[in-house]
TISE-497155 format. One record per residue (C-alpha): z, x, y. Coordinates in steps of 0.02 Angstrom, whole numbers, plus 32768, in hexadecimal, padded with zeros to 4 digits. Last residue first. Layout:
N
ZXY ...
END
This chain:
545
8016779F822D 80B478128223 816E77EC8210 81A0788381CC 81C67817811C 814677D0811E 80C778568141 80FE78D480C2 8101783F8036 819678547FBE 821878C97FCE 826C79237F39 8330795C7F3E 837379EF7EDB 83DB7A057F71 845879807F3D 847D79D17E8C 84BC79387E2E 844E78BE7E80 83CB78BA7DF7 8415790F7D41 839279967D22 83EC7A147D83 848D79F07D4F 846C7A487C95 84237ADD7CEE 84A47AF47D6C 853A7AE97CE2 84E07B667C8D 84C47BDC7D25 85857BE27D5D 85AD7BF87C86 854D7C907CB4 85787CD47D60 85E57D5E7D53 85F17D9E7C8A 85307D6F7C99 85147DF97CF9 84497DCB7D4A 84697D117D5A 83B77CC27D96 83977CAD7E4F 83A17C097EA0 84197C4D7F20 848F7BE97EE2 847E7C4F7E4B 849A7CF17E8A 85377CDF7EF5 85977D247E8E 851B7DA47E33 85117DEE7EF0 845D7DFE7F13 84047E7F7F2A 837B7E437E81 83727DA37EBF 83227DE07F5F 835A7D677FFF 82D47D00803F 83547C8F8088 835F7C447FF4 83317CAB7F38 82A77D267F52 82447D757EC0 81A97D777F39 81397D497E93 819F7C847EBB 81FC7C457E18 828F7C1A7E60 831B7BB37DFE 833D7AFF7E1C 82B77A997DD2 82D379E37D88 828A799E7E2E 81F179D97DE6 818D7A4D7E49 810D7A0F7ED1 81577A4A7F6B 814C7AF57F0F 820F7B527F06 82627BCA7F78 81CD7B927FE2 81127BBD802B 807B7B627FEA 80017BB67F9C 7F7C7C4A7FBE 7F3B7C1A8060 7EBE7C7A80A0 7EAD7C7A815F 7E0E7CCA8193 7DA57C2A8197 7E247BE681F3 7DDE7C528283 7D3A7BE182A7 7DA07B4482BA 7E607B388294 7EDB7BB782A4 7FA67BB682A9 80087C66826E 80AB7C628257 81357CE58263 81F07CE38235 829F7CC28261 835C7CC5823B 83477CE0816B 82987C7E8141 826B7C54809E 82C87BAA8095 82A47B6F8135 81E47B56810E 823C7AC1809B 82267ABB7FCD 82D47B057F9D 83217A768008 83B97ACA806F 84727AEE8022 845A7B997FFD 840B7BC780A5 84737B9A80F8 852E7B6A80B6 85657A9B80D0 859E7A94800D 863A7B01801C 868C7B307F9B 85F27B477F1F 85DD7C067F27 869B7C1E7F04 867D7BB07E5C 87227B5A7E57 86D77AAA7E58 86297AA47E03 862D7A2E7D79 868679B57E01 85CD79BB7E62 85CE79E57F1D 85A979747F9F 855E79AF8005 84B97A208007 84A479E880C9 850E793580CE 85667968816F 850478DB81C3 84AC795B8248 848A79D9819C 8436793F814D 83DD791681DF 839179C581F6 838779E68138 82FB79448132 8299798B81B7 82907A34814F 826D79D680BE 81D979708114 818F7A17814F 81667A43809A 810F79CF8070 80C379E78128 80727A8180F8 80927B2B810E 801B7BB780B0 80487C50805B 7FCC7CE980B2 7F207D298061 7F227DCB80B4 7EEC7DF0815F 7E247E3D8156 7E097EF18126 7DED7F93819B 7EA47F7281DB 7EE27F9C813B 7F6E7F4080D4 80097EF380D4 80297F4E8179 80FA7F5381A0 81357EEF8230 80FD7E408217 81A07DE981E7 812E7D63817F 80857D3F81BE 809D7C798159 7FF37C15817F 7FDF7B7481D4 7F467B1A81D6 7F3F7ABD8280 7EF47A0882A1 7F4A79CA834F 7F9D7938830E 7FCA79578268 7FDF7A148251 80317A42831F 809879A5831F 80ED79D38274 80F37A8582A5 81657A42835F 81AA79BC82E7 82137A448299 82527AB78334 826C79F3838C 82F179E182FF 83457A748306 833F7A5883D3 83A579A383BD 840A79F6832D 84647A82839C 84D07ABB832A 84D87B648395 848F7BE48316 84377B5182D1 83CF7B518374 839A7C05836A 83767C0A82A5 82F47BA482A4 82977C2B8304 81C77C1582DC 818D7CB3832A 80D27C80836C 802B7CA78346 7FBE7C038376 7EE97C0C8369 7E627B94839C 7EB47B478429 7E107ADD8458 7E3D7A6E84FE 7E7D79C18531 7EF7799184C1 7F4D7A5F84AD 7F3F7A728556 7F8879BB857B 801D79C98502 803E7A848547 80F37A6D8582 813A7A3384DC 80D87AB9847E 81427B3A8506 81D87ADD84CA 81C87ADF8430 81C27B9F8425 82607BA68482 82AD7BF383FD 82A37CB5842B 81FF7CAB848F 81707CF28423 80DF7C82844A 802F7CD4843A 7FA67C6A8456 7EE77C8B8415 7E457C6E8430 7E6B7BF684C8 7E007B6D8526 7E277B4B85C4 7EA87AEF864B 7F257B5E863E 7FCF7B6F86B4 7FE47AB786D9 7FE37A92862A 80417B288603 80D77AE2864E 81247B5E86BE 81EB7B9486EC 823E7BE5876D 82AA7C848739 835D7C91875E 83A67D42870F 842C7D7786A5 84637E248670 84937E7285D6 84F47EF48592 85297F0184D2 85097E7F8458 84EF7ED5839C 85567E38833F 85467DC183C3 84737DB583B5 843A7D788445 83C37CD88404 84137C698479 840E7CE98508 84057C448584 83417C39858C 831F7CD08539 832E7DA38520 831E7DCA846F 82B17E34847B 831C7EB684C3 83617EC9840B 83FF7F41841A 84257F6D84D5 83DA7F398580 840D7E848555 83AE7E1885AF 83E57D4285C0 83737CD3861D 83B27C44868C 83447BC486C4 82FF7B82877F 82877AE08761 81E57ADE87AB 81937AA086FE 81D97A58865D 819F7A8385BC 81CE7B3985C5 815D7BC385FC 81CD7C388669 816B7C968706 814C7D35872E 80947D458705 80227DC586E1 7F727DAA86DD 7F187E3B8670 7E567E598688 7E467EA68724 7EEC7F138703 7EC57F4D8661 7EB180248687 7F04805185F0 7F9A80AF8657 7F87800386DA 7FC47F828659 803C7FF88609 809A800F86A7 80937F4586B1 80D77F14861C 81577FA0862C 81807F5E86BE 81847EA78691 81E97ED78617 827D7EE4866E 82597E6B86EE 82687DF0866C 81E77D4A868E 81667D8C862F 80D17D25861C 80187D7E85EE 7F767D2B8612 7EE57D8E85D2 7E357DA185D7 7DEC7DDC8539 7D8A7E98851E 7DE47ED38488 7E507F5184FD 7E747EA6854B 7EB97E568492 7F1A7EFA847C 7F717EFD851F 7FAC7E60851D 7FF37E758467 804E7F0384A1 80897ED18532 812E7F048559 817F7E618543 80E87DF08546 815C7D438515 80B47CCB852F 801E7D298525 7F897CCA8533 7EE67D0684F6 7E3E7CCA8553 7DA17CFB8500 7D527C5284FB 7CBA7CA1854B 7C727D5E8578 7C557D7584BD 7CBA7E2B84C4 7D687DC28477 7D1F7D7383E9 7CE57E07837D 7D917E6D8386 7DF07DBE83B1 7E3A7D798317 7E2C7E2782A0 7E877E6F8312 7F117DE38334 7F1B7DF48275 7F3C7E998263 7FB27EB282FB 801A7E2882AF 802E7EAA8206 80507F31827A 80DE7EE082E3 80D97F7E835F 808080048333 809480DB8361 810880E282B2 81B6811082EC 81BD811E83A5 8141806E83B3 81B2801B832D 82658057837F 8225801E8431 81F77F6E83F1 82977F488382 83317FCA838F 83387FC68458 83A380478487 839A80CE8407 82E080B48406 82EF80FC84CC 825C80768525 81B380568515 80FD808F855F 8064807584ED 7FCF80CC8502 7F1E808B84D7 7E7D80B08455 7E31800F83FB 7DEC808683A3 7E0D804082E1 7EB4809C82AC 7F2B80408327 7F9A80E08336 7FDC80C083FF 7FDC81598468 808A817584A4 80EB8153852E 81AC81508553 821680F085F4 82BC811385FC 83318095864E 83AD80D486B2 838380348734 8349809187AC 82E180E68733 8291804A8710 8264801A87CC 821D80C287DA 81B580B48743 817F80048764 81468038881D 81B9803A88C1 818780138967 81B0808689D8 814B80FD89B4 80AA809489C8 803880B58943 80A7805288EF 80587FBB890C 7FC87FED887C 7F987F3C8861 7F817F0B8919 7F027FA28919 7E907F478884 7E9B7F9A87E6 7DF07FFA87AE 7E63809487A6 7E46815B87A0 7EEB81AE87B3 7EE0826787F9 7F198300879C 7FB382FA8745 801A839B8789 7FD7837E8840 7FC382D18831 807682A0880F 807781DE8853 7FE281B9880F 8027814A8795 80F8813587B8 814C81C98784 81CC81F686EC 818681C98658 81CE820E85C3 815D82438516 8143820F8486 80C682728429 8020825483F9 7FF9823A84B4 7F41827584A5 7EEB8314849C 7E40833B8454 7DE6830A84F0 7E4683928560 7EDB839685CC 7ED68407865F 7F06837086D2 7F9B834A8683 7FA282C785F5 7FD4821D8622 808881C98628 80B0821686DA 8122829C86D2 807E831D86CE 80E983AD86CE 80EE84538749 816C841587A1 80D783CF883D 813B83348836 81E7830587F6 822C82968895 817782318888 81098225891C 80A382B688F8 801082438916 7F57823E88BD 7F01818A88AF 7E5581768880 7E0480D28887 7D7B809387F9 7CE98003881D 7CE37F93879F 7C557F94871C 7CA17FE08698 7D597FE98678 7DAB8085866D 7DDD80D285CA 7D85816C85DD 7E0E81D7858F 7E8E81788610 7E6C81EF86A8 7DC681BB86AD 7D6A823D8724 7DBD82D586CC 7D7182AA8611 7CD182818646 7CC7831586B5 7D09839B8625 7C80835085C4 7C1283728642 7C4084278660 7C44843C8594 7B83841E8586 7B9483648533 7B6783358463 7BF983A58420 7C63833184B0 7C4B82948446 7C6E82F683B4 7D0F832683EC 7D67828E8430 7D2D8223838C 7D8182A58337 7E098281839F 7E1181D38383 7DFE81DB82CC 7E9F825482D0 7F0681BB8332 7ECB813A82BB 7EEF819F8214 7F8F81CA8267 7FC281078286 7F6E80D981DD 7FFF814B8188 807A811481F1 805D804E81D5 805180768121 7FD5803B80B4 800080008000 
END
């Protein structure tokens, strides 16, 4: 199986052999031009006409460094940023040491041009918040650097790029193979980015030639968002705005940042801040958008990654997704936010937001997974992915009431009393339907929604589930190839306590035997284990015509 390190060095060595032959074909003086005129290895784009800026503006210029996230001005067409390394002055702000900084970006873009006004850098240093760069290892030319933050700092995004060069690798791969023939057509090439954080995916779909519209309503990241926008040279193709998308519009709301652990989990409220690694954190009032107002066009694709308030950006694009083609939907489906607070009105508005999305708007829904590590190489379409469907929708509708009623997995059977795993009957995952999209997920996960000419990429090998939506209600143990029992916890790490209400055979018998017998003999009594229970019709009982 690929590696997302391996294909990041492959991609980074093909890119400087591509380097060297181009310049084998030039007399070195012009090659040396080509290389010097665009200080992003050529990556400026065509057509528009290019500025030069070249200040010592910066506190650390003319040191004898380039300090500005691009090579120095002596650099060749074999180098790139392989390496991390720390960014210290705004773009153009350390000319002697960098060279100049060729830009297509309008003047109003570059505001710090003006000394007192300070650029992303400078506002992130102020801040004490290092700022890193490295070329990205995408191994298929689409050729850009990526700034992000001290991987000791902020363990998700930052810790990915410093480790491997990628971010999300697996979701890379299919946003690539979504827009690399789509996105140069000159029409419905719009990609909206909705939770940009640093701008990875923004930055990929523009280096692929589509317009973008990126939302990022955290300062924070909004830097980095925009430092990286200008490094690869985006800015007439990237729209950045500072607004919240929620499903109400010209409201004030209250995100949550922490500046340690997972930055990305910065949200409306810091419901998804995780308590267990919290450290600092600030709050800021952001207004808010609907994207109805926002969009009024057709889409290729729509990234929504927004730590729970998922359904509410689908809330506030009813008339963009009515009116106009949507053809494709990644988002983080996060569950796990609004149980976190026993919220049930927003667990049950996280279900009905797929259920809306399937039966009224027409979307095939395919299971991504985590996303992080490559399942297999860019070069090769995404792999046939487990399917969601509203069979199994209905059972994660039906938990939500149960769980509201205090009824979830309750209540439990006399044969079982004294069985530490059977205690308490209200326990997620063990006590949710086996069959339900719930039941493989731990906290959160990530889905991918298509329908017209991109469905044809999304293979759907079955349906996902602890269990088939179509097993006997006489079924309790797993049988998935994944191995998992609920939560999509491995069988085989399990504790042998806990094993069987897992849905995962006994592995010590001595432990959890007589636990698995009595499990197998209830199982085929109806009632006895409550969630062993089968649903009838998907659109009955969700309340669909």
């Amino acid at each position: 199986m690929p590696t997302a390190d391996g294909e990041a060095r492959a991609g980074r060595s093909l890119r400087r052999t591509s380097r060297r032959w181009l310049c084998s074909l030039l007399a070195s003086t012009a090659c040396a031009i080509l290389w010097s005129a665009a200080s992003c290895h050529g990556r400026l784009i065509p057509g528009l006409p290019v500025r030069q800026i070249c200040t010592n503006s910066c506190n650390l210029a003319k040191n004898g460094v380039c300090e500005e996230g691009r090579l120095s001005k002596n650099a060749g067409p074999e180098d790139d940023l392989e390496k991390p390394v720390v960014v210290y002055c705004d773009l153009g702000t350390d000319c002697d040491d960098c060279g100049p900084w060729n830009t297509t970006a309008p003047a109003a873009a570059t505001y710090w041009e003006d000394p007192t006004k300070p650029g992303p850098i400078r506002f992130l240093r102020s801040k004490d918040v290092q700022v890193r760069v490295r070329a990205t290892g995408i191994p298929l030319l689409v050729d850009y650097d990526f700034a992000y933050t001290d991987p000791t700092k902020d363990v998700d995004v930052s810790h990915h790029m410093e480790a491997n060069a990628i971010v999300e690798a697996q979701i890379t791969k299919v946003f690539y193979w979504i827009l690399k023939h789509r996105c140069k057509t000159g029409k419905d090439n719009l990609f909206v980015d909705v939770g940009a954080n640093f701008g990875w995916f923004a930055v990929l779909a523009a280096k692929l030639g589509c317009r973008v519209i990126a939302y990022e309503p955290v300062p924070l990241f909004r830097w980095f968002l925009e430092y990286n926008v200008h490094v690869n040279d985006l800015m007439s193709r990237i729209d950045i705005r500072a607004v919240v998308v929620s499903q109400e519009r010209d409201r004030s709301m209250t995100m949550v940042v922490p500046t340690t652990g997972i930055w990305g989990t910065a949200g409306i409220d810091g419901l998804n801040i995780d308590k267990s690694i919290e450290g600092k954190k600030e709050e800021i009032d952001v207004p808010s958008v609907r994207l109805e107002d926002e969009v009024k066009e057709d889409v290729l694709l729509m990234k929504v990654d927004v730590e729970g308030w998922e359904y509410a950006v689908i809330q506030g694009a009813e008339g963009l997704l009515s009116k106009y083609n949507v053809e494709n939907i990644v988002m983080e489906y996060s569950p796990g936010v609004a149980e976190r607070h026993w919220d049930f009105p927003k667990m049950n508005d996280t279900v009905l937001m797929l259920v809306d999305l399937m039966h009224r708007y027409g979307y095939q829904i395919g299971h991504i997974g985590e996303g992080k590590y490559l399942l297999g190489p860019y070069d090769q379409p995404p792999e046939p992915m487990w399917g969601v469907s509203l069979d199994n929708l209905k059972y994660d509708y039906t938990d939500v009431q149960l769980w509201k009623a205090h009824k979830l997995g309750c209540p439990t059977h006399p044969e079982l009393f004294g069985i530490s795993a059977w205690d308490a009957c209200f326990g997620v995952p063990e006590a949710l339907s086996p069959r339900s999209l719930r039941s493989i997920l731990g906290h959160n996960t990530n889905l991918w929604l298509t329908k017209g000419e991109s469905s044809k990429m999304l293979v759907q090998k079955g349906l996902v589930g602890i269990l088939d939506p179509n097993d006997p209600p006489t079924k309790y143990f797993q049988t998935n190839m994944q191995f998992w029992g609920m939560g999509a916890r491995r069988c085989y790490h399990l504790d042998p306590k806990v094993q069987v209400k897992h849905r995962c055979n006994c592995t010590r018998p001595e432990v959890c035997g007589t636990e698995q017998a009595i499990v197998d003999r209830l199982a085929i009594v109806p009632g006895a284990i409550p969630q062993n229970y089968v649903l009838g019709d998907a659109k009955q009982v969700l309340g669909l015509k």
